[in-house]
C-alpha positions as CSV (number, residue, x, y, z in Angstrom):
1,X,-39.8,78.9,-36.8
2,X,-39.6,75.8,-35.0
3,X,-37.9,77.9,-32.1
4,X,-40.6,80.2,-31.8
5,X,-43.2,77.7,-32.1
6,X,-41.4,75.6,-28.7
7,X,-41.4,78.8,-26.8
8,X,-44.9,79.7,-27.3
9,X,-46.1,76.0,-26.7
10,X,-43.5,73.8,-25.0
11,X,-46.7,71.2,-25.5
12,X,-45.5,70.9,-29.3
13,X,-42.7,68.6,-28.9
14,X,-45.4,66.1,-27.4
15,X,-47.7,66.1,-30.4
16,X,-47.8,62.8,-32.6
17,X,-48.8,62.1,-36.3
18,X,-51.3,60.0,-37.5
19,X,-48.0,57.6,-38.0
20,X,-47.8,58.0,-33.5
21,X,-44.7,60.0,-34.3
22,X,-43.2,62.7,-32.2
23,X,-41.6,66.0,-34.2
24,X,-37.7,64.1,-32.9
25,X,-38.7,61.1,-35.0
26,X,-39.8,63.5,-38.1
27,X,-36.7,66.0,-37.5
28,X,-34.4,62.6,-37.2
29,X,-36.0,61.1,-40.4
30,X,-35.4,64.5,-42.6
31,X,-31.4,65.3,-41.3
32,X,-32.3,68.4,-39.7
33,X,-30.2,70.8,-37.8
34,X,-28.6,70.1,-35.1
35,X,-29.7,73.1,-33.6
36,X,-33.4,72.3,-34.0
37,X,-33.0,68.5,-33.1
38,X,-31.3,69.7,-29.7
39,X,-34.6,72.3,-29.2
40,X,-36.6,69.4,-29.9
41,X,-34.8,67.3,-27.1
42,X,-34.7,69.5,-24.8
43,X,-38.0,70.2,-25.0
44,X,-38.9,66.7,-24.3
45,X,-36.2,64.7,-23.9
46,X,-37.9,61.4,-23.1
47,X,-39.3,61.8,-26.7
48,X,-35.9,60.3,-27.7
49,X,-37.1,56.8,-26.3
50,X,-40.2,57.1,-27.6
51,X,-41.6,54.5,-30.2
52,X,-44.4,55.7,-33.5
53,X,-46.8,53.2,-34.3
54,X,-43.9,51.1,-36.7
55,X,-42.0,50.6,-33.4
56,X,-39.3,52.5,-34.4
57,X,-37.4,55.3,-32.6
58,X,-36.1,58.6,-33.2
59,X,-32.3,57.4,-33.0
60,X,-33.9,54.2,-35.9
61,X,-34.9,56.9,-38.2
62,X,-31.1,58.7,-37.4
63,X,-29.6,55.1,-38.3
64,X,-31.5,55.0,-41.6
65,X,-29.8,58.3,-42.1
66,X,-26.6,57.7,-41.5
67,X,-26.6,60.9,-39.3
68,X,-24.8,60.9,-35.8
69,X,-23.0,63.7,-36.0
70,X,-25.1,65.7,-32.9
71,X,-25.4,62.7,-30.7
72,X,-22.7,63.9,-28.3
73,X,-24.1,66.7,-27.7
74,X,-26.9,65.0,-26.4
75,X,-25.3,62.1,-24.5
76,X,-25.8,63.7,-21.1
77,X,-29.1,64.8,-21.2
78,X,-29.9,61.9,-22.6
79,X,-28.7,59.5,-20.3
80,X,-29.9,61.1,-17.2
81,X,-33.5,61.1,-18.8
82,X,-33.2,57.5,-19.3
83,X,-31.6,57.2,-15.9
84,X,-35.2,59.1,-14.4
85,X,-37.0,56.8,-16.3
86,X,-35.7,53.8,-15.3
87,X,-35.3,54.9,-11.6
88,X,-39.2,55.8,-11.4
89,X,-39.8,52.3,-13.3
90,X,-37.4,50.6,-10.5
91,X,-39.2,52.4,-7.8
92,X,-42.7,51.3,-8.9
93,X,-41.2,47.6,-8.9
94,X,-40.3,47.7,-6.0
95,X,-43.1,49.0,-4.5
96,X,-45.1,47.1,-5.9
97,X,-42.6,43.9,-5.2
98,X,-42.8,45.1,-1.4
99,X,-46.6,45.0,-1.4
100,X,-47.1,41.8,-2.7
101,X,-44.7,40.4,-0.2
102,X,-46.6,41.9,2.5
103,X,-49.7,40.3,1.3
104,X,-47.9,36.9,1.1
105,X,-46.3,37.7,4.5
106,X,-49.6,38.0,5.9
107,X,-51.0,35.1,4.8
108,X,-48.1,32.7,5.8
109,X,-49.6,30.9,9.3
110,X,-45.1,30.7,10.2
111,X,-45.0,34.5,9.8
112,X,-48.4,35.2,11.4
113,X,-46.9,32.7,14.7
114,X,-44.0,34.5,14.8
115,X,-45.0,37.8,14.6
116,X,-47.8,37.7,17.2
117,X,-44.9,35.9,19.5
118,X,-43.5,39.2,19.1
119,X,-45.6,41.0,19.9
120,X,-46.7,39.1,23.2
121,X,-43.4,39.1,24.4
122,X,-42.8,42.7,24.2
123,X,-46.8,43.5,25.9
124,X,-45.4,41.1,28.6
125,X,-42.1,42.7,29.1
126,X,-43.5,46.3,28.7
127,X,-46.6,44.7,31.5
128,X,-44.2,42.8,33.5
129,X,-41.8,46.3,33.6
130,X,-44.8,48.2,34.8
131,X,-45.8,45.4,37.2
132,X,-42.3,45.5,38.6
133,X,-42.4,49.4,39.3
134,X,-45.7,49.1,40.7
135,X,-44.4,45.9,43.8
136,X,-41.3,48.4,44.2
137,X,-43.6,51.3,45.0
138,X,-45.6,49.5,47.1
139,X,-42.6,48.0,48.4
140,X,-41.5,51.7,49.4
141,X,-44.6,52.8,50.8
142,X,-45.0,49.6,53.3
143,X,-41.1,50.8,54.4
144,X,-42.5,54.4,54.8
145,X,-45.9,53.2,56.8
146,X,-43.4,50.9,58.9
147,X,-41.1,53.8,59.5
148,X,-44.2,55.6,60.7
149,X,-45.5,53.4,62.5
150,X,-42.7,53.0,64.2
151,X,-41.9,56.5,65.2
152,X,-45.8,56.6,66.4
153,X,-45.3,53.7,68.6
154,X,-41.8,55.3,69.9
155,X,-44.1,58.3,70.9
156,X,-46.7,55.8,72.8
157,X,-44.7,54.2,74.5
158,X,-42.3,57.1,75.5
159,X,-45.7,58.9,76.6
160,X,-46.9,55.8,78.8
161,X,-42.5,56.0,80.5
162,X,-43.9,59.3,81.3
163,X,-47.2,58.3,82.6
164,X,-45.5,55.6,84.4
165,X,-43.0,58.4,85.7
166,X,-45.2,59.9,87.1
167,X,-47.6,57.9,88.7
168,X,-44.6,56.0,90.5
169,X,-43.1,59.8,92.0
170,X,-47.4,60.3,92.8
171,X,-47.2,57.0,94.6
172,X,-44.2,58.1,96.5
173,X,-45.2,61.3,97.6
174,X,-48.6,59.5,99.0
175,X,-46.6,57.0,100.5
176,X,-44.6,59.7,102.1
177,X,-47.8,61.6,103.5
């Protein structure tokens, strides 16, 4: 029955008495089967650490009993339930440990000075870097409007050695006449 029940609401093993207990603690108080006791854990294994309203839980009511016989079955999933639990408890803490250290970080003035030295050192490294490209660039165009410049000048004054040239051979051939 309780078999059937679990499989056509898996919910069941969640439900609580008026007492705040869980069907584990009622199937742990009355000695039942192992093989129901393992349906019920396994249907909601973190019931196991669950506490009922007298702050007892299941494995209290198994002590009162005597009864211990199916606990090894259960060790595993057991453990790794608790292992979850305390894991997503751990997680939380230290979340919530990490924000309130940010908060305090942020209001310590040492922190705050240090940080924001940082941060001005890297925007003048990454400004000074860019400044540094931008002079070299320069630098190479001024070498590239000297080269030209150069090479027009070369062109003057080879074209005035011409002129020159030329006027002296027109001044020789007049003289000649």
């Amino acid at each position: 029955l309780t078999k059937a029940i679990l499989e056509a609401y898996p919910l069941a093993a969640r439900g609580r008495d008026v007492k705040g207990r869980l069907p584990v603690h009622l199937a742990c108080e009355h000695d039942v089967s192992d093989e129901i006791l393992v349906l019920l854990i396994n249907s909601f294994p973190k019931a196991f650490y669950v506490k009922d309203k007298l702050e007892k839980t299941p494995l209290d009511y198994m002590n009162d009993n005597g009864n211990r016989k199916w606990i090894k079955k259960m060790i595993p999933s057991l453990i790794s339930t608790k292992i979850e639990d305390e894991k997503t408890k751990w997680d939380a803490e230290k979340e919530k440990a990490l924000l309130e250290y940010r908060e305090a970080l942020k209001s310590d003035p040492e922190y705050t000075k240090d940080v924001t030295a940082v941060v001005e050192d890297a925007t003048e490294t990454k400004y000074a870097n860019k400044f540094e490209l931008i002079e070299l660039s320069h630098k190479k165009e001024i070498e590239l409007l000297k080269m030209k410049h150069a090479e027009e000048t070369r062109a003057l004054l080879e074209g005035f050695e011409v002129k020159l040239n030329f006027e002296r051979k027109l001044q020789t051939l007049k003289a000649k006449e």
